[in-house]
N, C-alpha and C positions, 0 to 999 in steps of 0.2 A: 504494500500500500504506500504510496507517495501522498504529501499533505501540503497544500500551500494555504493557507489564513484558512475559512472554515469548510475549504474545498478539497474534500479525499478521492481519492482515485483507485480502484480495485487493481491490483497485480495481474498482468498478462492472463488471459486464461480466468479470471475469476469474478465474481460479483460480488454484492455486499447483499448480508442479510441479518435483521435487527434481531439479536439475539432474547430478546425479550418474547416478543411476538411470534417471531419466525416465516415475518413479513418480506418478499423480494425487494433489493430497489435497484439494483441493477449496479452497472459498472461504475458510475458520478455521484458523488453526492455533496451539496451547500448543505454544512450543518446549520442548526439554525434550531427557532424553535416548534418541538411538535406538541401540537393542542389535542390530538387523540392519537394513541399508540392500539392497536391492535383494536379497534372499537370503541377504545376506553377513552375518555375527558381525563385529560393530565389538568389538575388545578394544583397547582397553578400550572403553567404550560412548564412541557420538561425540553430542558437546554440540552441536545444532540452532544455527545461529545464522540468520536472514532471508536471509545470502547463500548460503546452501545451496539458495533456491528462487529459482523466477523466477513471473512471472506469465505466463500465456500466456490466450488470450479463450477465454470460457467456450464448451463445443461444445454446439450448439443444442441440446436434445433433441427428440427424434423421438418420432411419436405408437406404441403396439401394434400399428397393422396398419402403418407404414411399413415397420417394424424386421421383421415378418412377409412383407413383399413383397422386402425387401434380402434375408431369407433362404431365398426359394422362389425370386427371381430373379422375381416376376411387376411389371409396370410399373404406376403406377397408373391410367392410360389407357385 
C-alpha cells in the first residue's frame, strides 16, 4: 500500500476491504469521514484511518457469458 495525505493506494494485484464490515472498495481510497459503516450511523461520524482496511488480491473478473453459465448452472464444455 502507498499513502500520500488521506489518499491510499492498494499494492499491485490487490484491493482494499474495511475490515470491520467486510465491505469492497476497491483499489483508491480518500480517507475521510464515514457517516454509516456496514449499514450502521457512526455518531459521531468515524474518521477513516488505513488500519481500518486490509488489502486482500484482486478477484479475477469473469467474462458475460461465464457469469451467465455460473447462473443457469450450464458448464462451458
Amino acid at each position: 500500500m502507498t499513502q500520500d495525505g488521506n489518499h491510499i493506494i492498494a499494492d499491485e494485484g490487490k484491493v482494499f476491504r474495511r475490515i470491520v464490515s467486510g465491505e469492497d472498495y476497491g483499489k483508491e481510497i480518500y480517507l475521510g469521514y464515514s457517516h454509516y459503516i456496514g449499514g450502521v450511523k457512526q455518531v459521531p461520524p468515524h474518521l477513516d484511518v488505513p488500519e481500518d482496511f486490509e488489502e486482500i488480491d484482486d478477484p479475477e473478473p469473469i467474462s458475460d457469458t461465464e457469469a451467465l453459465n455460473i447462473i443457469t448452472g450450464q458448464s462451458n464444455g
